[in-house]
VEXDREN-2710 file (C-alpha; in Angstrom, 1 decimal):
% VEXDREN-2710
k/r/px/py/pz
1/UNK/90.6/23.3/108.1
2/UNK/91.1/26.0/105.3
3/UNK/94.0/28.3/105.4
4/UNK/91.6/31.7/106.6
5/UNK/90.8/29.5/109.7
6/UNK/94.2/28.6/110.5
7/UNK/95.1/32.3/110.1
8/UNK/93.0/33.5/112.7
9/UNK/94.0/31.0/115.3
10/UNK/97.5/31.0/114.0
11/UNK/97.8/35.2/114.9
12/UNK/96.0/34.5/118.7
13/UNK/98.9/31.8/119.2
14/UNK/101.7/33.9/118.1
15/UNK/100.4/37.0/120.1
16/UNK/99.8/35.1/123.3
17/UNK/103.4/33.3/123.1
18/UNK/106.0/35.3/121.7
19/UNK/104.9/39.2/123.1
20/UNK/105.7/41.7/120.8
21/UNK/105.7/40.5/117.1
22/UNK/104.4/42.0/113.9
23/UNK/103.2/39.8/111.2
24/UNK/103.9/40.6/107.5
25/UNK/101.8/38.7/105.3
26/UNK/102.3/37.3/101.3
27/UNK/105.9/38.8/101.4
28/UNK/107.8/38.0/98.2
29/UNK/111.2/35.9/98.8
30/UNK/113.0/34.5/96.0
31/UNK/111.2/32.4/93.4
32/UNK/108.3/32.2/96.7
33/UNK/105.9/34.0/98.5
34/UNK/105.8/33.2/102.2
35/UNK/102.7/32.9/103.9
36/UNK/103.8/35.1/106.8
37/UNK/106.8/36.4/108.3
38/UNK/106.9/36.8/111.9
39/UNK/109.0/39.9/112.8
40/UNK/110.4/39.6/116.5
41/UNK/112.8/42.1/118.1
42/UNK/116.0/40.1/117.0
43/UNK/114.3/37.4/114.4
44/UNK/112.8/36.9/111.7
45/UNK/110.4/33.7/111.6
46/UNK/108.9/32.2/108.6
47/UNK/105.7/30.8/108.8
48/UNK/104.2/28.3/105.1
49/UNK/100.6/27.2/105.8
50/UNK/99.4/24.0/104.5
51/UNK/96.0/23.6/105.3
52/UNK/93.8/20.5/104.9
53/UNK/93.3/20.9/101.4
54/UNK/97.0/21.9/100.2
55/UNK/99.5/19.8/98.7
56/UNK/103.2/19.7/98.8
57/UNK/104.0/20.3/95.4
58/UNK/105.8/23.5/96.1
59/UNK/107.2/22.9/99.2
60/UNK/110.3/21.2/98.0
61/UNK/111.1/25.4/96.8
62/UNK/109.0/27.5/99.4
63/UNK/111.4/25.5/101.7
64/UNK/114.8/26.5/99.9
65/UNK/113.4/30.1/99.8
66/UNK/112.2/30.2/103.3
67/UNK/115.6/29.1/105.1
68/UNK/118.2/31.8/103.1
69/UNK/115.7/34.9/104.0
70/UNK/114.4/33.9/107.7
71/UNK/116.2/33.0/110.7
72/UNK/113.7/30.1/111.6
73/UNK/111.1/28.6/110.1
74/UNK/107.6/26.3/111.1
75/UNK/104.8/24.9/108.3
76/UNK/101.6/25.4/109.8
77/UNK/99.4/22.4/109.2
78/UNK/96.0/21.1/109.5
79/UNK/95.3/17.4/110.6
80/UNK/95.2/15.8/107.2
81/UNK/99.3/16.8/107.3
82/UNK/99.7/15.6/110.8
83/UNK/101.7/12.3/110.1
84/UNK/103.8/13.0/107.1
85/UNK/104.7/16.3/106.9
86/UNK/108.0/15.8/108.9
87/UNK/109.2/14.2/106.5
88/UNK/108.4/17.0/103.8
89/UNK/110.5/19.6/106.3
90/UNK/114.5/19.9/107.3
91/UNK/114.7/18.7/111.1
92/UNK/115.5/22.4/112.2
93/UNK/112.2/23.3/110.5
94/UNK/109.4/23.8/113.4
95/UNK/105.8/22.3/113.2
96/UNK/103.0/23.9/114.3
97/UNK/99.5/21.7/114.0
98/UNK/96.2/23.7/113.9
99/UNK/92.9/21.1/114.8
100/UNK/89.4/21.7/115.8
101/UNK/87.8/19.5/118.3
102/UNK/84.3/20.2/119.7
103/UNK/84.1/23.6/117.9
104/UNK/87.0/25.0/119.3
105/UNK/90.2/25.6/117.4
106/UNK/93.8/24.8/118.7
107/UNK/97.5/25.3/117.9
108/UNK/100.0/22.9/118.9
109/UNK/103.7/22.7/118.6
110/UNK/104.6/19.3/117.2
111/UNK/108.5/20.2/117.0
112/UNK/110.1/23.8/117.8
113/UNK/112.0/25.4/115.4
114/UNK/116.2/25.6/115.5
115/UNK/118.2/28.5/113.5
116/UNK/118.2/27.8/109.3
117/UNK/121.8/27.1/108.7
118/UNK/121.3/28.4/105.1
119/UNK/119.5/32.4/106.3
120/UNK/121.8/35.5/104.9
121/UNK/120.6/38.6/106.2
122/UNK/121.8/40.1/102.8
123/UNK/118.5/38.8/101.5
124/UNK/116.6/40.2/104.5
125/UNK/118.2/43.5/103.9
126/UNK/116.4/43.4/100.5
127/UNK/113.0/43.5/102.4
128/UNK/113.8/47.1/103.1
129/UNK/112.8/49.9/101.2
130/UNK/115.1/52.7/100.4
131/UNK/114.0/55.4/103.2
132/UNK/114.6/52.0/105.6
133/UNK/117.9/51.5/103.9
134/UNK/118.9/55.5/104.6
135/UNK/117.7/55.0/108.3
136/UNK/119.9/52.5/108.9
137/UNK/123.1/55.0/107.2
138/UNK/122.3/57.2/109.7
139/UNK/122.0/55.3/112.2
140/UNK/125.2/53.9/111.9
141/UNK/127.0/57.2/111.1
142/UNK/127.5/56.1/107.3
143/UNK/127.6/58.7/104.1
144/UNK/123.6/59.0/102.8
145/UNK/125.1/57.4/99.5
146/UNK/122.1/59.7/97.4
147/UNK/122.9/58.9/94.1
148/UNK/123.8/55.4/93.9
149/UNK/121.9/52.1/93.4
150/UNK/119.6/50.6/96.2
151/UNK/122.3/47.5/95.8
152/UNK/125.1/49.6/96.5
153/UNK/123.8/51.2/99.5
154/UNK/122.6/47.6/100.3
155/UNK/126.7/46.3/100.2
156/UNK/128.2/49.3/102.2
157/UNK/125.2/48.6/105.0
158/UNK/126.6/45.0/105.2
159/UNK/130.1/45.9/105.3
160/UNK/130.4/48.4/107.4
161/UNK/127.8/46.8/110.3
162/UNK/128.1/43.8/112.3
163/UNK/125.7/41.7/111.6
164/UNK/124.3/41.4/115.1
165/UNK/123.9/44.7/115.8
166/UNK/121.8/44.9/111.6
167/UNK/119.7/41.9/112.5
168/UNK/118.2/44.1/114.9
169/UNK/117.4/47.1/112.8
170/UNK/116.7/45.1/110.2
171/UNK/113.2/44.1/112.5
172/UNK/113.4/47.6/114.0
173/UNK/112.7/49.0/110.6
174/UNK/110.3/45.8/109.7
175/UNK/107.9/46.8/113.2
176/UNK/108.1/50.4/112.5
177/UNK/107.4/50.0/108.4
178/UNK/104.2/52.4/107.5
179/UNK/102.3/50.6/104.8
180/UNK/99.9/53.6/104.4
181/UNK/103.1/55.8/102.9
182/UNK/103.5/52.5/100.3
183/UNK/99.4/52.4/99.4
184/UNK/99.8/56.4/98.8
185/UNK/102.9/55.8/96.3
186/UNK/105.3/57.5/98.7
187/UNK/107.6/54.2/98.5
188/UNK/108.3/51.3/96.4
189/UNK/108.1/47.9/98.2
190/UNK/111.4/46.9/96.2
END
């Protein structure tokens, strides 16, 4: 199976088991790119494909990148992966297996994912652009900060709010991002 195919039945499985979700695709983390980031209402999920044609010559990094910016994390493989590729993966790493049998394509969980003990939602608050970043002031009843750094804005936001209560408007901001206003140079992604 090539990656485009286990895309498509990839999204399908995600809508139909875990409601409302928003899928962010080729987002920059680290020294990585993750394939997709599954934004849920309290969670972040990361998602690395490896279809039947992919190696795991990067892994050994997408992997270290993956667990400090998301929550949780599965590789998505195809069929070729199906008996090794636990062993490529931390145990609280989930595994999804995409396979076509008789024309018809299916997703399986092989293992469920459990929470990365290495995430830090500083690096998740860097996902947000700076009108995201002021949202979250206000929300919280903080100063605007106007004329200082994106990073210094980013350091009062995580000391002055729990982190429970950011997690969640970290992926209330992520669901309600307009990519339009970013196409039309109204914001920069970093």
């Amino acid at each position: 199976m090539y990656d485009i195919d286990i895309r498509e039945a990839l999204f399908d499985y995600l809508d139909d088991n875990y409601g409302k979700n928003r899928i962010l695709e080729e987002k920059v983390m680290g020294r990585s790119r993750a394939d997709l980031i599954m934004v849920l209402p309290e969670q972040l999920i990361g998602l690395e494909i490896k279809s039947d044609a992919d190696t795991y010559e990067r892994l050994k990094r997408q992997v270290r990148d993956y667990d400090r910016f998301c929550d949780c994390n599965y590789i998505v493989v195809g069929r070729s992966h199906e008996k090794h590729v636990a062993s490529h993966v931390p145990e609280w790493w989930g595994i999804f297996q995409v396979y076509m049998e008789q024309g018809q394509v299916f997703v399986e969980q092989m293992r469920e994912a459990k929470p990365s003990p290495k995430c830090q939602i500083s690096l998740q608050l860097r996902w947000l652009w700076r009108p995201e970043l002021n949202h979250i002031l206000a929300r919280n009843h903080l100063p605007k900060y106007r004329h200082k750094s994106k990073a210094f804005v980013q350091g009062k936001i995580l000391e002055k709010v729990s982190p429970e209560l950011l997690k969640g408007q970290i992926c209330d901001e992520l669901f309600e991002r307009d990519y339009t206003l970013w196409q039309d140079g109204f914001y920069e992604e970093s």
